[in-house]
GUFI-110998 format. One record per residue (C-alpha): x, y, z. Coordinates in nm, 3 decimals. Layout:
REM GUFI-110998
<site><x>X</x><y>Y</y><z>Z</z></site>
...
REM end
This chain:
REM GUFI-110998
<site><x>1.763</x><y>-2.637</y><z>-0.652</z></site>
<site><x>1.425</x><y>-2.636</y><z>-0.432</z></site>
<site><x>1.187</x><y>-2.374</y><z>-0.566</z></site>
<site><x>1.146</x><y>-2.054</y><z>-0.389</z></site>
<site><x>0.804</x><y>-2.002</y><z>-0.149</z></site>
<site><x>0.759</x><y>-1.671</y><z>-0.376</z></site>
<site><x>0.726</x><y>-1.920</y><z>-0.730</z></site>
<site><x>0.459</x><y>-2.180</y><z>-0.517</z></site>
<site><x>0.212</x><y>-1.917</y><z>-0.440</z></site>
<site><x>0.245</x><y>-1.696</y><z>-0.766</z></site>
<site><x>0.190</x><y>-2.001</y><z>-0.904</z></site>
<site><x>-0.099</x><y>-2.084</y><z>-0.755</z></site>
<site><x>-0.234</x><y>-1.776</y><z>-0.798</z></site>
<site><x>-0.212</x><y>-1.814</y><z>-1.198</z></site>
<site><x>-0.370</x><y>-2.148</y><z>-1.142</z></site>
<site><x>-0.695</x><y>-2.029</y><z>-1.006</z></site>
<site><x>-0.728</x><y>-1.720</y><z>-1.206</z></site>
<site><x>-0.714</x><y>-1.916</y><z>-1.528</z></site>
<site><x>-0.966</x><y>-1.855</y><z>-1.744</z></site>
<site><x>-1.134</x><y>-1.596</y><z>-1.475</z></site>
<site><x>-0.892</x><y>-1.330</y><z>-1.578</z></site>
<site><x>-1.186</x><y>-1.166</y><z>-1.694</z></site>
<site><x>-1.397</x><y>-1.156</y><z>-1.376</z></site>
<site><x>-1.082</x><y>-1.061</y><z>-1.187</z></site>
<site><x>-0.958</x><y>-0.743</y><z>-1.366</z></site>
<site><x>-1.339</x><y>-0.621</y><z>-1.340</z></site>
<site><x>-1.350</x><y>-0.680</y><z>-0.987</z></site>
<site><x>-0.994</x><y>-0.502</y><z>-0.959</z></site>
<site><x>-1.123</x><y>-0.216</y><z>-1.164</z></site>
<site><x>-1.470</x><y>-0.209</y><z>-0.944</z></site>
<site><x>-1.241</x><y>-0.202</y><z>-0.590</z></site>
<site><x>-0.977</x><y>0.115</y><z>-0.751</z></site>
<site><x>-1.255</x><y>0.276</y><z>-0.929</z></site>
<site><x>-1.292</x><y>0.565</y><z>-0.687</z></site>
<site><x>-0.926</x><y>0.651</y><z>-0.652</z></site>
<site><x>-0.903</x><y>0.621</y><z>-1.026</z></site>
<site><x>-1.202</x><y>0.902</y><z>-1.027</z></site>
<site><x>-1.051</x><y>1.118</y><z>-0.752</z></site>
<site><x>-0.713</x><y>1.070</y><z>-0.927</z></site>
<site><x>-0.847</x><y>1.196</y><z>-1.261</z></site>
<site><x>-1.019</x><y>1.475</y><z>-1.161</z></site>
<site><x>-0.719</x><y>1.607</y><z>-0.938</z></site>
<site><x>-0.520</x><y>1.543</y><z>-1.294</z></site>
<site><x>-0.761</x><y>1.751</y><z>-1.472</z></site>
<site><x>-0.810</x><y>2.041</y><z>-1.248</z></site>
<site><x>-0.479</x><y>2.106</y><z>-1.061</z></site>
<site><x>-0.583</x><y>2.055</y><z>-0.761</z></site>
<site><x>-0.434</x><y>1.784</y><z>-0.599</z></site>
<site><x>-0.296</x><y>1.892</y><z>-0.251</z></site>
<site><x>0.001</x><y>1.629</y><z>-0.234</z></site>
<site><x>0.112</x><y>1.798</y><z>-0.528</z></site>
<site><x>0.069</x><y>2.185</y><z>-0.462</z></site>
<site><x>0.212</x><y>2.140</y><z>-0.118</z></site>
<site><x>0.514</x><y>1.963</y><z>-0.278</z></site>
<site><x>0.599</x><y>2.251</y><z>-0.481</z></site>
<site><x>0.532</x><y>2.495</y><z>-0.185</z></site>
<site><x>0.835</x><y>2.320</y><z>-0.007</z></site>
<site><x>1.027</x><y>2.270</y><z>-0.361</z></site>
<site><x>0.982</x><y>2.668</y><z>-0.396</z></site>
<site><x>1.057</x><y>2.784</y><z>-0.020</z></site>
<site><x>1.419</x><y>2.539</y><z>-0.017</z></site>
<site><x>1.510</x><y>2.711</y><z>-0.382</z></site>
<site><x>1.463</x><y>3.061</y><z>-0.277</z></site>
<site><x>1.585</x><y>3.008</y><z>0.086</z></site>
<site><x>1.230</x><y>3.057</y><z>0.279</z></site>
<site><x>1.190</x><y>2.728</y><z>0.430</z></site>
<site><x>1.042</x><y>2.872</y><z>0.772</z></site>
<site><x>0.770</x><y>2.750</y><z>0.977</z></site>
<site><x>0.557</x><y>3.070</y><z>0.919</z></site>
<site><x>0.620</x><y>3.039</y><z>0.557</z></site>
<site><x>0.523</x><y>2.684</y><z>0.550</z></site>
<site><x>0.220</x><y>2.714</y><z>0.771</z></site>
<site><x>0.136</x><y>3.029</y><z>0.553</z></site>
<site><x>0.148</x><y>2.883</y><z>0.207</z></site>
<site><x>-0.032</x><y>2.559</y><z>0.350</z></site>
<site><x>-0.310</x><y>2.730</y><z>0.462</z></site>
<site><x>-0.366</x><y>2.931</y><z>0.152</z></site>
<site><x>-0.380</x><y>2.580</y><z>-0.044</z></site>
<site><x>-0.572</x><y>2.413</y><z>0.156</z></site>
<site><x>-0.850</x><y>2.712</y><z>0.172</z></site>
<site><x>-0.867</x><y>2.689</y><z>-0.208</z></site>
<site><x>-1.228</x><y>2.516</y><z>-0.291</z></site>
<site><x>-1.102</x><y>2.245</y><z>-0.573</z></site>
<site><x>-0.871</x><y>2.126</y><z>-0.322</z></site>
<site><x>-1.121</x><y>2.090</y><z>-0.006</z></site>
<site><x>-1.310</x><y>1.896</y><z>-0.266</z></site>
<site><x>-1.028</x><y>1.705</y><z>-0.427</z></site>
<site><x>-0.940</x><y>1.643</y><z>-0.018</z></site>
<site><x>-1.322</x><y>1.552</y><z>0.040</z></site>
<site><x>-1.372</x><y>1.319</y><z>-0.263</z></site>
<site><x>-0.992</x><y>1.114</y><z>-0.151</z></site>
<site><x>-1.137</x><y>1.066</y><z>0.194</z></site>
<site><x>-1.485</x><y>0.937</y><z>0.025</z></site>
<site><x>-1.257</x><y>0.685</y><z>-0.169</z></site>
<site><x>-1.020</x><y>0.606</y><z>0.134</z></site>
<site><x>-1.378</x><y>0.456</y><z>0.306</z></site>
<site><x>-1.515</x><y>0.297</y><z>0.046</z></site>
<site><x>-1.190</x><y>0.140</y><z>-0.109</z></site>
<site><x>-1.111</x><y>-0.143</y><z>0.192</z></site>
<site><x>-1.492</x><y>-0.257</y><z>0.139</z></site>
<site><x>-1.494</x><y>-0.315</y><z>-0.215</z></site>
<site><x>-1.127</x><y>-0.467</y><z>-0.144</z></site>
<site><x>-1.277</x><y>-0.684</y><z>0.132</z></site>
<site><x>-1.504</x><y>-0.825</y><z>-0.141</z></site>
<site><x>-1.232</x><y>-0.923</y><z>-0.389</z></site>
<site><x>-1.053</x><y>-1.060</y><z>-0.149</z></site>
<site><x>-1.264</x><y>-1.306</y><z>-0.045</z></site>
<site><x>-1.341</x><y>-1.396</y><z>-0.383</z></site>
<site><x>-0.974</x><y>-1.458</y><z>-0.457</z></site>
<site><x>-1.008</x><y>-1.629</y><z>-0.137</z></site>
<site><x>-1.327</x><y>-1.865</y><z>-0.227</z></site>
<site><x>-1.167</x><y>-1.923</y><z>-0.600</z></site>
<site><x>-0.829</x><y>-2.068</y><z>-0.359</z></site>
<site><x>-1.072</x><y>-2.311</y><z>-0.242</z></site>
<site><x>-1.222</x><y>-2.438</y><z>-0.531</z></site>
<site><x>-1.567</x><y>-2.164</y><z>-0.532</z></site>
<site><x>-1.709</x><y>-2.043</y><z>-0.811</z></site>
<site><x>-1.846</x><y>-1.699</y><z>-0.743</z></site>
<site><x>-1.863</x><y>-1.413</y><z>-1.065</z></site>
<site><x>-1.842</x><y>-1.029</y><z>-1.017</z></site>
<site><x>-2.108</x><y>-0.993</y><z>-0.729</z></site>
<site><x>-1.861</x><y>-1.147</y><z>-0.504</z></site>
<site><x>-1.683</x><y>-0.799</y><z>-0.503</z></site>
<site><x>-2.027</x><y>-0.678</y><z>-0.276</z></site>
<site><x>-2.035</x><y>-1.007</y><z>-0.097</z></site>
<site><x>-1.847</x><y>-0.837</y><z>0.252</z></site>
<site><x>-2.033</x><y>-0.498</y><z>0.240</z></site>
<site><x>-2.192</x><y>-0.613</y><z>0.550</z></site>
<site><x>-1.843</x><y>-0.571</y><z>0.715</z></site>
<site><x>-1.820</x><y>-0.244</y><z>0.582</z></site>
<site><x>-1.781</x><y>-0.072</y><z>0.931</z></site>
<site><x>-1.532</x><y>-0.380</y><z>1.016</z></site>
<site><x>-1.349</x><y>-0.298</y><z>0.673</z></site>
<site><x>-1.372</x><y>0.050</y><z>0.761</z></site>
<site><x>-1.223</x><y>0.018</y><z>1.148</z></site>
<site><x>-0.966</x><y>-0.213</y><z>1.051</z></site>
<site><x>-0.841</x><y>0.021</y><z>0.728</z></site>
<site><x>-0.801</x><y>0.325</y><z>1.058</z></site>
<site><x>-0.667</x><y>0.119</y><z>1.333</z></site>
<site><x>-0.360</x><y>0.005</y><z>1.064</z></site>
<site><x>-0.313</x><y>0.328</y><z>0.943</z></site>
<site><x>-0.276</x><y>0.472</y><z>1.294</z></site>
<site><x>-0.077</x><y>0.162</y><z>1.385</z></site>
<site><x>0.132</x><y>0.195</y><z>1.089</z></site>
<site><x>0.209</x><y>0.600</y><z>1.181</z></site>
<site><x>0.297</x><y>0.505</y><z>1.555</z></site>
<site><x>0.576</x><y>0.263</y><z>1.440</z></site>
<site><x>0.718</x><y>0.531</y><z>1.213</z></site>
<site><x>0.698</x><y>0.815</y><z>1.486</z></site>
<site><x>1.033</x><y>0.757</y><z>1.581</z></site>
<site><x>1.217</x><y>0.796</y><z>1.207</z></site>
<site><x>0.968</x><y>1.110</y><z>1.212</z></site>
<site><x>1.148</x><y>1.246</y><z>1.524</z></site>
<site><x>1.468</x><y>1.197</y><z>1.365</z></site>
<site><x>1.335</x><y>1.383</y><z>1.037</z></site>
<site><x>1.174</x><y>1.657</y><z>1.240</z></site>
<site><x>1.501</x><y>1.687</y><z>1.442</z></site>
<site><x>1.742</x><y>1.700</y><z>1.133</z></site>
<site><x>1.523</x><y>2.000</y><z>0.979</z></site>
<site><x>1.485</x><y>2.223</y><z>1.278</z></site>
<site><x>1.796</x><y>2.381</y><z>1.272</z></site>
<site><x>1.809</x><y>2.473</y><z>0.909</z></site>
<site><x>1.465</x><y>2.617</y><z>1.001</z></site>
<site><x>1.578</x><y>2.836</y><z>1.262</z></site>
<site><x>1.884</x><y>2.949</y><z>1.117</z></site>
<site><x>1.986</x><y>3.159</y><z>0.803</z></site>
<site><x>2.087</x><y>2.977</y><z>0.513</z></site>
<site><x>2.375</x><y>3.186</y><z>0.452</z></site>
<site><x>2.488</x><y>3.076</y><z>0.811</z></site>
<site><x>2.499</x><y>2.708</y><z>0.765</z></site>
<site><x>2.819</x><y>2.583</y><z>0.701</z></site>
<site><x>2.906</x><y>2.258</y><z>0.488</z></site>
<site><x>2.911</x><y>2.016</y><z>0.759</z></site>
<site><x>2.639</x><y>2.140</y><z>0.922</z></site>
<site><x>2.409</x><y>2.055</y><z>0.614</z></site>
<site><x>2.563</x><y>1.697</y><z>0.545</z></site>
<site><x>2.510</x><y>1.645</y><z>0.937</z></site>
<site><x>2.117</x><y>1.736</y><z>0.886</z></site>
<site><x>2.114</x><y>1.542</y><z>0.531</z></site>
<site><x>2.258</x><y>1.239</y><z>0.697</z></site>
<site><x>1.994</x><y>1.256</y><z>0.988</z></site>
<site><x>1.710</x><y>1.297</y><z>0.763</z></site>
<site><x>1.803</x><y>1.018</y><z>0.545</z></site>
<site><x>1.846</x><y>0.795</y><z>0.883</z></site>
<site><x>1.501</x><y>0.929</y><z>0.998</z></site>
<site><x>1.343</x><y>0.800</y><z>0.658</z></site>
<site><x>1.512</x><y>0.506</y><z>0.643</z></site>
<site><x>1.412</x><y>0.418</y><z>1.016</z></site>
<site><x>1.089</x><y>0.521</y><z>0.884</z></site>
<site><x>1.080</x><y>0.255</y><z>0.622</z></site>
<site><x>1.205</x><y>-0.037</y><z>0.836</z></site>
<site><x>0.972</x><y>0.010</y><z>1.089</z></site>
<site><x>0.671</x><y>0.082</y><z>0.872</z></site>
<site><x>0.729</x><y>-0.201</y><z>0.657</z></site>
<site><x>0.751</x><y>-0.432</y><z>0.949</z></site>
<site><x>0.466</x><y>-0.325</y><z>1.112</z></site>
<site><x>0.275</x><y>-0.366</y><z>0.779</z></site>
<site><x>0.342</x><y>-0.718</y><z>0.730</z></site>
<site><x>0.288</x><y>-0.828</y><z>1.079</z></site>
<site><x>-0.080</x><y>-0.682</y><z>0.985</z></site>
<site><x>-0.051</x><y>-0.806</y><z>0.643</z></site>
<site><x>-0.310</x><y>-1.057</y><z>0.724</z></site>
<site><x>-0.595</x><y>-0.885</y><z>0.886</z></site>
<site><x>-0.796</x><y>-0.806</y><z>0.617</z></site>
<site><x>-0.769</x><y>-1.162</y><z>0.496</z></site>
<site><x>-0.857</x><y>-1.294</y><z>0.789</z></site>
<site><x>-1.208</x><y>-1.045</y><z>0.799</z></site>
<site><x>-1.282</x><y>-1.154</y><z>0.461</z></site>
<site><x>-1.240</x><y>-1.501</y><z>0.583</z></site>
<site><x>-1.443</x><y>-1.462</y><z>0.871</z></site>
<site><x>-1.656</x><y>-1.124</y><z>0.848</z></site>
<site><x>-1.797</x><y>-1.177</y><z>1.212</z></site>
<site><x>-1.453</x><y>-1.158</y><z>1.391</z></site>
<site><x>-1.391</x><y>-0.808</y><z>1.597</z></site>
<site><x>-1.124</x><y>-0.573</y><z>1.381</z></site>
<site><x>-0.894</x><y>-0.631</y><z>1.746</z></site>
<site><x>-0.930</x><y>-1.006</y><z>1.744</z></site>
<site><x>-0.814</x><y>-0.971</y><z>1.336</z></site>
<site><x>-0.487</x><y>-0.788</y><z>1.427</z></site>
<site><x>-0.397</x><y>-1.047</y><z>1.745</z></site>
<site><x>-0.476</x><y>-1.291</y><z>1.443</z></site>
<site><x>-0.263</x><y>-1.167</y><z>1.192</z></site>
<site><x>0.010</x><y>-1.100</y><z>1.430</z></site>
<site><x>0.020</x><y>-1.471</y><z>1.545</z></site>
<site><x>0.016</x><y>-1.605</y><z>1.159</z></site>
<site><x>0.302</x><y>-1.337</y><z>1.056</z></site>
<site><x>0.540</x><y>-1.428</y><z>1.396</z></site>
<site><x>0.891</x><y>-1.557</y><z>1.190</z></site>
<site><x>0.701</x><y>-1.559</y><z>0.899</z></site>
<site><x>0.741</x><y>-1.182</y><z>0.751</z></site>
<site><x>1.053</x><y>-1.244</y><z>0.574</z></site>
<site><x>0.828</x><y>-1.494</y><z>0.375</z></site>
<site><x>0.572</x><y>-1.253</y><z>0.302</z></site>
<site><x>0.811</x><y>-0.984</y><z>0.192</z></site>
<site><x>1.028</x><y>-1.171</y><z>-0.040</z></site>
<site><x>0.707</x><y>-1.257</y><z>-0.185</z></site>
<site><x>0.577</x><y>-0.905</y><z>-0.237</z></site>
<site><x>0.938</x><y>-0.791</y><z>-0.340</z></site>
<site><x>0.915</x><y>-1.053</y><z>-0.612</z></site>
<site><x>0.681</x><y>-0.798</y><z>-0.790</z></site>
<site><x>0.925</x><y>-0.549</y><z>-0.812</z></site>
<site><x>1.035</x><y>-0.621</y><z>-1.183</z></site>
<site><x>0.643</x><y>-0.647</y><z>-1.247</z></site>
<site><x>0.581</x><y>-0.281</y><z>-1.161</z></site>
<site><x>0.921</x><y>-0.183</y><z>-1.284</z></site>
<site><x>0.812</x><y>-0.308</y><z>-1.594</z></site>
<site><x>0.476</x><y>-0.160</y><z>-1.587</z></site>
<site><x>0.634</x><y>0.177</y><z>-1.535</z></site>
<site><x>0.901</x><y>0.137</y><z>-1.820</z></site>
<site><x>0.593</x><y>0.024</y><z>-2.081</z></site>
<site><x>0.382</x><y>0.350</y><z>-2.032</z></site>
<site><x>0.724</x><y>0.550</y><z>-2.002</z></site>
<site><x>0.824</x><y>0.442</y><z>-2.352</z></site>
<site><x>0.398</x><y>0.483</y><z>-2.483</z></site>
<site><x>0.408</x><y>0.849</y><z>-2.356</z></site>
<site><x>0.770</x><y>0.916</y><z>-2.465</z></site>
<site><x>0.602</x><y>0.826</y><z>-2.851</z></site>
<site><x>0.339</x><y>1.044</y><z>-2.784</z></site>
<site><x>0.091</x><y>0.809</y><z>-2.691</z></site>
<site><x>-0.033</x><y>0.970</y><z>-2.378</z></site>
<site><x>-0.411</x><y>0.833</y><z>-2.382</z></site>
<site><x>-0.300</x><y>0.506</y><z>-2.508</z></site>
<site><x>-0.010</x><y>0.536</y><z>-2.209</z></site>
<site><x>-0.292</x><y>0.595</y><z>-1.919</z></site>
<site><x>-0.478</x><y>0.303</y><z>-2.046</z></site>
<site><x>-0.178</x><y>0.048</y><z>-2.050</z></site>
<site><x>-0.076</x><y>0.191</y><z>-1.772</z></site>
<site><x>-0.440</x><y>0.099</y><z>-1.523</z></site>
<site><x>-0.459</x><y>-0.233</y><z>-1.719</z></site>
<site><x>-0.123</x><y>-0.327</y><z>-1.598</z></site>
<site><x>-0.168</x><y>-0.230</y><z>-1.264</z></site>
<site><x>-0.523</x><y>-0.394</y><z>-1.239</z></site>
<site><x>-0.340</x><y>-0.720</y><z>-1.351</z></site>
<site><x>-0.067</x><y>-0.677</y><z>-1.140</z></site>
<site><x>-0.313</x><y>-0.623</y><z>-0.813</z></site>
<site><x>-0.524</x><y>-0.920</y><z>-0.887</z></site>
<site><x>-0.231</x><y>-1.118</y><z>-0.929</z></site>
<site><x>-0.024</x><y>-1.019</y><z>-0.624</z></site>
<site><x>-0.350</x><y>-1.012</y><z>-0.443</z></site>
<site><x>-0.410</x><y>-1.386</y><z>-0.553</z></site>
<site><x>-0.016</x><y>-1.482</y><z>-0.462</z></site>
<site><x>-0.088</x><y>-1.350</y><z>-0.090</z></site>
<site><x>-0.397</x><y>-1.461</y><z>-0.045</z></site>
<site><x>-0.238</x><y>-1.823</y><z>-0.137</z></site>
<site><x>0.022</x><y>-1.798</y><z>0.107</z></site>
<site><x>-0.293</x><y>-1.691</y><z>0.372</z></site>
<site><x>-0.418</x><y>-2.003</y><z>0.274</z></site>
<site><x>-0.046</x><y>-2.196</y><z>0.345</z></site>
<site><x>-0.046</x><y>-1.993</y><z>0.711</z></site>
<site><x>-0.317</x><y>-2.076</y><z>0.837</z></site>
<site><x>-0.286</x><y>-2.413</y><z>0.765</z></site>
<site><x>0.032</x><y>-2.398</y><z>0.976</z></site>
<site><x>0.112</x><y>-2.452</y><z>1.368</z></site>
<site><x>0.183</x><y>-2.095</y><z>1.484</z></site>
<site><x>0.572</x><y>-2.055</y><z>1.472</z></site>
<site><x>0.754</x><y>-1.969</y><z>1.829</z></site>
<site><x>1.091</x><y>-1.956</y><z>1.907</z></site>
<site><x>1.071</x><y>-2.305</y><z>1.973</z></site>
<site><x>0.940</x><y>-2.428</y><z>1.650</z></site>
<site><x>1.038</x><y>-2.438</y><z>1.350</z></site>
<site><x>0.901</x><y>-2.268</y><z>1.035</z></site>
<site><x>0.919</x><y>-2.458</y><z>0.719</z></site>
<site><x>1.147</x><y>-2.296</y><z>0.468</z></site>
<site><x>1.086</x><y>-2.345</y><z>0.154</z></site>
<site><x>0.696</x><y>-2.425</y><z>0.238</z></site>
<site><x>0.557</x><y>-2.764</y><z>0.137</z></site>
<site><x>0.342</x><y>-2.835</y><z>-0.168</z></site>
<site><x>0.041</x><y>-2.986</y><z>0.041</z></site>
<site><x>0.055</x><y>-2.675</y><z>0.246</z></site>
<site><x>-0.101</x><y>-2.490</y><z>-0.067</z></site>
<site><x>-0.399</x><y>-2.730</y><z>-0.136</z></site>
REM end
């Protein structure tokens, strides 16, 4: 049985972390540090917005008031509230700085594929692309949201009519008909977003690579590499799934004992393993891309990927 693409680069990921597991779960922690702050103090004070707006919509659909003027209403209460303008503020200030620190531990990841030897500073080594980290985190988010517009439309579409009518008035078909079209609208949603993301899936690596390339020039980059090639990248992310399953299941049990603190802190030390190593497994198969001719209809893409691609 030929081994799996997925099992090459996870495997060569473990290779160059050994013995630098260290360095990397510092780094990790350095790069999520302010969500982990902004995350925390939205825990502790009640004010994240994601949250309180999720149980303004919970409350409106149990007692029947899911109008727009209720909606806009309640929303605008919430988000007039000063711990959540804050809470909004301080996840914005992380949302910039996050893809600069990331751009740093990429590259180290990156440099250790290669046989480098940088420590911790690494992490600040691509702070000169900031603005470039900074661009490129904007123009994939807004990329990202114009794929999924059109499982939005479907969304928005399925919900107007329970909006505009009275609940008592909507028969039993009529719901499963707007169920069914919101579920299609997320589900559109999530094929298109997905493959949008992993035709970009290799921008940033390519601007930690090369920190004097334009963000544009990046994307047309990562684009090229990913052509034929996403199914590659997403069985490889999808082979994390038990990881994370796991992760969850661990500080399910821990707070289920009563172990809440002790939870928490199993809980960030898996997932800062877990994004060093699934950072280090795509990174490796950047490495085995770029290495590559650029696939086209006419060529063929090596499936499984060759060993000598990876060194």
């Amino acid at each position: 049985m030929p081994v799996l693409p997925s099992a090459l680069f996870r495997a060569k990921a473990r290779e160059v972390l050994r013995g630098r597991w260290q360095t990397a779960l510092l780094i990790a922690l350095a790069v999520n540090l302010p969500s982990l702050l902004v995350q925390a103090v939205s825990a502790f004070s009640g004010a994240d917005p994601l949250t309180r707006i999720q149980n303004l919509v919970i409350l409106a659909a149990r007692e029947g008031r899911m109008t727009e003027q209720y909606l806009i209403t309640g929303m605008e209460k919430i988000l007039a509230e000063t711990g959540v303008r804050i809470s909004l503020g301080a996840s914005l200030l992380a949302w910039l700085i996050t893809p600069c620190l990331a751009l740093g531990m990429t590259w180290w990841l990156i440099s250790r594929l290669r046989g480098g030897e940088e420590g911790f500073s690494a992490v600040f080594s691509r702070l000169r692309a900031a603005h470039k980290a900074v661009g490129l985190h904007v123009m994939k988010a807004l990329i990202l949201l114009a794929w999924m517009i059109p499982g939005a439309a479907v969304m928005a579409l399925s919900m107007l009519p329970a909006m505009n009518s009275a609940p008592a008035s909507l028969t039993n078909s009529a719901v499963n008909g707007y169920l069914f079209l919101s579920y299609a609208g997320m589900l559109l949603m999530a094929v298109l977003g997905i493959q949008a993301a992993l035709r970009l899936a290799m921008a940033e690596k390519i601007l930690a690579d090369h920190p004097e390339k334009k963000v544009f020039a990046c994307l047309r980059e990562s684009r090229k590499l990913m052509n034929r090639r996403k199914g590659q990248l997403f069985s490889l992310e999808l082979s994390f799934v038990f990881w994370y399953l796991g992760e969850m299941l661990i500080a399910s049990m821990l707070a289920t004992m009563g172990s809440g603190v002790l939870s928490l802190m199993v809980q960030m030390l898996m997932s800062l393993f877990l994004s060093v190593y699934m950072e280090g497994s795509v990174c490796a198969f950047y490495e085995a891309v770029r290495k590559l001719p650029a696939a086209s209809a006419d060529t063929p893409v090596p499936d499984p990927l060759e060993d000598e691609a990876l060194n």
